[in-house]
DRENDO-1510 file (C-alpha; in Angstrom, 1 decimal, always signed):
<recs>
REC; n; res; u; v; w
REC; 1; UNK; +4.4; +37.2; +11.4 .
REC; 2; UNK; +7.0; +34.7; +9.7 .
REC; 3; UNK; +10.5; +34.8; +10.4 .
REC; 4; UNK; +12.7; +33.2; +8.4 .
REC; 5; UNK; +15.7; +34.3; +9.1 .
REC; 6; UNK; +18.9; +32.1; +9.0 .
REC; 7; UNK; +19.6; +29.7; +12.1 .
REC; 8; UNK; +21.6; +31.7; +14.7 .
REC; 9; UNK; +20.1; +34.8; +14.0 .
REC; 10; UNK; +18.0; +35.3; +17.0 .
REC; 11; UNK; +14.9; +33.8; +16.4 .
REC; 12; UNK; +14.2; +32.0; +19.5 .
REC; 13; UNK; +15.2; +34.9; +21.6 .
REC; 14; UNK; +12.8; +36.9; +19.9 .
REC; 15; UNK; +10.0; +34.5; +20.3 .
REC; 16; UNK; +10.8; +34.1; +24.0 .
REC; 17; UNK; +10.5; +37.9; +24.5 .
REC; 18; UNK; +7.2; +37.5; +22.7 .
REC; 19; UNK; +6.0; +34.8; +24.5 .
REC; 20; UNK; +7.0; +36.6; +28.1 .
REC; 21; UNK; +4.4; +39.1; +26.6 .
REC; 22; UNK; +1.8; +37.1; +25.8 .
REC; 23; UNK; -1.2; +35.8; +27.8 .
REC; 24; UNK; -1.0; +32.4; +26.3 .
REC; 25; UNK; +0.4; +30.6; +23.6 .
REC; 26; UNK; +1.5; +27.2; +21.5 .
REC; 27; UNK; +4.6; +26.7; +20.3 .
REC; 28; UNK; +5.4; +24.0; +18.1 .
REC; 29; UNK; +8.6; +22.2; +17.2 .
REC; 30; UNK; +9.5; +18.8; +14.7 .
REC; 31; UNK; +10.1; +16.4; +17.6 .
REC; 32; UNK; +9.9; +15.8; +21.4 .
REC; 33; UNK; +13.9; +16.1; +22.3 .
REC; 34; UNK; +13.1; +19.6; +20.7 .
REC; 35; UNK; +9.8; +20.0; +22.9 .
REC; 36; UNK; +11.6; +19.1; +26.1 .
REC; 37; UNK; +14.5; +21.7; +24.8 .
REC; 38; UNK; +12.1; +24.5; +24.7 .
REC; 39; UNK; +10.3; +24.2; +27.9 .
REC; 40; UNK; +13.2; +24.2; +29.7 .
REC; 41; UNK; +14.2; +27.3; +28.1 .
REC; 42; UNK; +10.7; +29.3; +28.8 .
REC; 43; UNK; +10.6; +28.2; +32.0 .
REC; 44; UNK; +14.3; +29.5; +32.3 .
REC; 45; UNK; +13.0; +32.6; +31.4 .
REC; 46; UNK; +10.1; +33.2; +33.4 .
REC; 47; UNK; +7.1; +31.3; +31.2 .
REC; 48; UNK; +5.5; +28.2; +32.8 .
REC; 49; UNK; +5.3; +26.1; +29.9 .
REC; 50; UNK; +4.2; +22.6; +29.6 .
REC; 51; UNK; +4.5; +20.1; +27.1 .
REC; 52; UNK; +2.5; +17.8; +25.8 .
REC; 53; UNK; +3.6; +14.4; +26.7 .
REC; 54; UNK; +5.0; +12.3; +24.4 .
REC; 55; UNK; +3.1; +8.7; +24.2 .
REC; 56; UNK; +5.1; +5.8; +25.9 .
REC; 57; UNK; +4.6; +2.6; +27.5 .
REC; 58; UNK; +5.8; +3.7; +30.9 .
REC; 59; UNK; +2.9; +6.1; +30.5 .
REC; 60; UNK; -0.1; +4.3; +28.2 .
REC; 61; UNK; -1.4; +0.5; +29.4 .
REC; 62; UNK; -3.1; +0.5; +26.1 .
REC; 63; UNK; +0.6; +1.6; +24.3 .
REC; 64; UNK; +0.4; -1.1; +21.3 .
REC; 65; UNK; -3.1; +0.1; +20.3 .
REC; 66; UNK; -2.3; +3.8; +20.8 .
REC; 67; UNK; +0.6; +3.7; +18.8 .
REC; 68; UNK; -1.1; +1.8; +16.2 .
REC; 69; UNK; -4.0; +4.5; +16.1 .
REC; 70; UNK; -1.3; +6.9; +15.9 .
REC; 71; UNK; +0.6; +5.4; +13.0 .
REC; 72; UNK; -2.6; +5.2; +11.3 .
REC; 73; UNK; -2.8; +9.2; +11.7 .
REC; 74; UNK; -5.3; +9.2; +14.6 .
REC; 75; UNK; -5.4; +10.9; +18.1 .
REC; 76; UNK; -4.6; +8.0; +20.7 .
REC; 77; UNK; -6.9; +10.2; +23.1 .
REC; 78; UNK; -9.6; +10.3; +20.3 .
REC; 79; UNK; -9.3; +6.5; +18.7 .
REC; 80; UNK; -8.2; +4.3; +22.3 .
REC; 81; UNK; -8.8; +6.6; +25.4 .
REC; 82; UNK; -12.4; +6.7; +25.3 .
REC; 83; UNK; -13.2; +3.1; +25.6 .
REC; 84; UNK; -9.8; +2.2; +27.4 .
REC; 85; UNK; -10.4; +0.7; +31.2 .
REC; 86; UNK; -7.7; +2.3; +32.3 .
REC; 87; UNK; -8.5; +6.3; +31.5 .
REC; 88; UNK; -9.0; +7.3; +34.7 .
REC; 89; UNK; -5.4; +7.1; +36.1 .
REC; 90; UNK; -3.4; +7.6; +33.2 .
REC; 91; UNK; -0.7; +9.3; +33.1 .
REC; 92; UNK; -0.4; +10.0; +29.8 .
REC; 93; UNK; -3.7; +11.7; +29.9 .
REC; 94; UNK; -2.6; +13.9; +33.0 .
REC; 95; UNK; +0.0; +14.8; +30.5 .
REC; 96; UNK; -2.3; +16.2; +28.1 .
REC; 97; UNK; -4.9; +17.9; +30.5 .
REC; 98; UNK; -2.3; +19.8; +31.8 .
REC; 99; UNK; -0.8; +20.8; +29.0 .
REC; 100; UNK; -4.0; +21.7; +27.3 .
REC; 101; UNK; -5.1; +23.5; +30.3 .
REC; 102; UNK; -1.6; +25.5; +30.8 .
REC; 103; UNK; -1.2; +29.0; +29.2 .
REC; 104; UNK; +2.0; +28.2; +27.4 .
REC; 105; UNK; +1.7; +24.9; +25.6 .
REC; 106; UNK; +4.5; +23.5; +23.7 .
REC; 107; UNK; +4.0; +20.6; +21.7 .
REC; 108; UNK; +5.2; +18.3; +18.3 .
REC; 109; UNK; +4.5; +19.5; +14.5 .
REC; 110; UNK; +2.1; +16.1; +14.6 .
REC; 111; UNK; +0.4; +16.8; +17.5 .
REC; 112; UNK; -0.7; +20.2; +16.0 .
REC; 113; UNK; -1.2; +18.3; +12.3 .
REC; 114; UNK; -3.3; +15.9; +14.0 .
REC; 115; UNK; -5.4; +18.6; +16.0 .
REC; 116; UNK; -5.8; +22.1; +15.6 .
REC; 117; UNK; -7.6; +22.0; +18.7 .
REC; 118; UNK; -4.2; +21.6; +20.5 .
REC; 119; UNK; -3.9; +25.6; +19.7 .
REC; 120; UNK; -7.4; +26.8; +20.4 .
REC; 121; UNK; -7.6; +29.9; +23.1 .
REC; 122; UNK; -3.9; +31.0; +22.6 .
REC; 123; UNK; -2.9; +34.5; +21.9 .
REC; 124; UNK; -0.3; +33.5; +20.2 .
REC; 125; UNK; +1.2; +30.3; +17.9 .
REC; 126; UNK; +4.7; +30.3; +17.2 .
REC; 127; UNK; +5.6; +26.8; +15.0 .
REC; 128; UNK; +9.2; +26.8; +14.8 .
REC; 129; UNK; +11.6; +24.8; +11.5 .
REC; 130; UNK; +9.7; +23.9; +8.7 .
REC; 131; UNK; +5.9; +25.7; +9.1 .
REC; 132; UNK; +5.1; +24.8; +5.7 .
REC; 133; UNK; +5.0; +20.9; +7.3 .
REC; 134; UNK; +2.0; +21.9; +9.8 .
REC; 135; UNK; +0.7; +24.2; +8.1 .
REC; 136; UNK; -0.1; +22.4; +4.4 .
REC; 137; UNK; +0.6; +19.2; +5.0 .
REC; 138; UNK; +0.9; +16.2; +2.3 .
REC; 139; UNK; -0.5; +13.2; +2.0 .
REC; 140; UNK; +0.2; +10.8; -1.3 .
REC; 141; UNK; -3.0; +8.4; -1.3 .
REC; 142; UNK; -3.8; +6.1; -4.8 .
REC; 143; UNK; -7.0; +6.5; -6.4 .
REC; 144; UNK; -7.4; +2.6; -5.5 .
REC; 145; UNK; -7.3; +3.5; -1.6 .
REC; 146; UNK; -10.2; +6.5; -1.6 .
REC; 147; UNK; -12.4; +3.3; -3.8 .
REC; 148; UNK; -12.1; +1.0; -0.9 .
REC; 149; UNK; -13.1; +3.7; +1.3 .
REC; 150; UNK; -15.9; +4.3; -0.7 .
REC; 151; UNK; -16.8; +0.7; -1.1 .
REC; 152; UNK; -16.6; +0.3; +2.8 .
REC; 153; UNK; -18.7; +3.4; +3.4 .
REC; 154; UNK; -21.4; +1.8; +0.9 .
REC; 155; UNK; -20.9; -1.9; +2.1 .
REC; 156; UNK; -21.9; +0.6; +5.7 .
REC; 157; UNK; -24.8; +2.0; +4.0 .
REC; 158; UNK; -26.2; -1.0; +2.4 .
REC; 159; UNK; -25.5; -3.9; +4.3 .
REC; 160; UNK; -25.1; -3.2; +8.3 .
REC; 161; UNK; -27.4; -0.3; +8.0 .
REC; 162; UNK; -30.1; -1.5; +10.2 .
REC; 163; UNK; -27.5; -2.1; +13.1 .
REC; 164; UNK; -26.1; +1.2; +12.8 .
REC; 165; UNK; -27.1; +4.2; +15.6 .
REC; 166; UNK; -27.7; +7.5; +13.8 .
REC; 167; UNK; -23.8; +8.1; +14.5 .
REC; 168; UNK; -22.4; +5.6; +12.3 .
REC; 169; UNK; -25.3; +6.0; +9.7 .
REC; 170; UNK; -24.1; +9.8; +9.7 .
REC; 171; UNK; -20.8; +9.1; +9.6 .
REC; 172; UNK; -21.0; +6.5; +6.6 .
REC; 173; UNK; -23.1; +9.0; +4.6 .
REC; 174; UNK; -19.9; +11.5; +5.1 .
REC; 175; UNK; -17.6; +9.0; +4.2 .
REC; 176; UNK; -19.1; +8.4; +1.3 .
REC; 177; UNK; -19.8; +11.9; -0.1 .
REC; 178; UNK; -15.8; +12.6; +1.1 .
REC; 179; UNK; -14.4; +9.7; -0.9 .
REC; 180; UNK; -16.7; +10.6; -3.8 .
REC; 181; UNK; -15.4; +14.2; -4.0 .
REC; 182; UNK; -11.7; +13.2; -3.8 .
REC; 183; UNK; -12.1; +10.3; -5.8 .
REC; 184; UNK; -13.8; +12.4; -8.9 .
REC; 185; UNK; -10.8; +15.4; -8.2 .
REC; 186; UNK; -7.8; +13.0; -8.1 .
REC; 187; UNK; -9.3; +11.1; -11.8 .
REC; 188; UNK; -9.7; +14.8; -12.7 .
REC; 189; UNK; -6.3; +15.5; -12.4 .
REC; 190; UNK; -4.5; +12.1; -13.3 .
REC; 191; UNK; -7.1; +11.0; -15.8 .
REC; 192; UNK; -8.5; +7.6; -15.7 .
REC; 193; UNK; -7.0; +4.8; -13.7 .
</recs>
């Protein structure tokens, strides 16, 4: 369903009666302060909800090159957590396990943009202000950019193929074929140049 009713209409009181009905759910809001907002006001009704944590230094020893992967777009728990030395007590990961493995999530309009995971096995996924943002994102990229991926997927291909597991080979093959494809729409559209 889509609401989009005028604020102070009722919409998050209808959603909360929703949510009290529902097995399990994500709901998703522009920023943290917002997040934090809503949990409070599940759990003030009745839902055990849990948000995803919000990346920090008090909470990530590897902060500077998590927030870096995240201003680049990326996951910090897909880019740095894997081969971070300190995964195994972090709290920031706590965070996230238990809010992935709660029945109410509530998280941010990136987390969900970077992830669609983050909603996988709810009943139901409320995303609250501006839906169109998570739901068709933008991105602006020049023509220029997609040819230096391509160039860097090929330089992959030609010149550090024989040090590359099956992984990377695979990977710089889809890389390629994906920068090809927009690269040939995008000239399409603007013409050349």
């Amino acid at each position: 369903h889509l609401d989009r009713s005028p604020t102070g209409s009722g919409k998050t009181h209808a959603t909360i009666v929703a949510l009290q009905r529902a097995s399990s759910s994500l709901t998703v809001l522009p920023t943290h302060a917002n997040v934090t907002e809503r949990v409070e006001e599940m759990r003030s009704q009745g839902i055990e909800a849990v948000a995803y944590p919000e990346l920090t230094p008090d909470n990530c020893q590897q902060f500077d090159k998590a927030s870096r992967a995240q201003s680049l777009g990326l996951m910090a728990g897909a880019a740095v957590c894997p081969s971070c030395p300190f995964k195994d007590g972090c709290d920031y990961r706590a965070g996230v396990k238990a809010a992935a493995d709660s029945p109410h999530r509530v998280a941010t309009h990136e987390r969900l943009r970077r992830s669609s995971k983050t909603a996988d096995g709810v009943q139901v996924v409320v995303i609250d202000e501006n839906p169109e943002s998570v739901v068709a994102p933008a991105l602006a990229v020049p023509i220029s950019q997609i040819d230096a991926v391509q160039t860097l997927a090929h330089a992959i291909q030609h010149y550090h193929w024989s040090k590359a597991d099956a992984d990377q080979k695979s990977f710089a093959g889809l890389l390629m074929d994906v920068a090809a494809a927009i690269g040939e729409t995008c000239r399409g559209i603007s013409g050349p140049g």
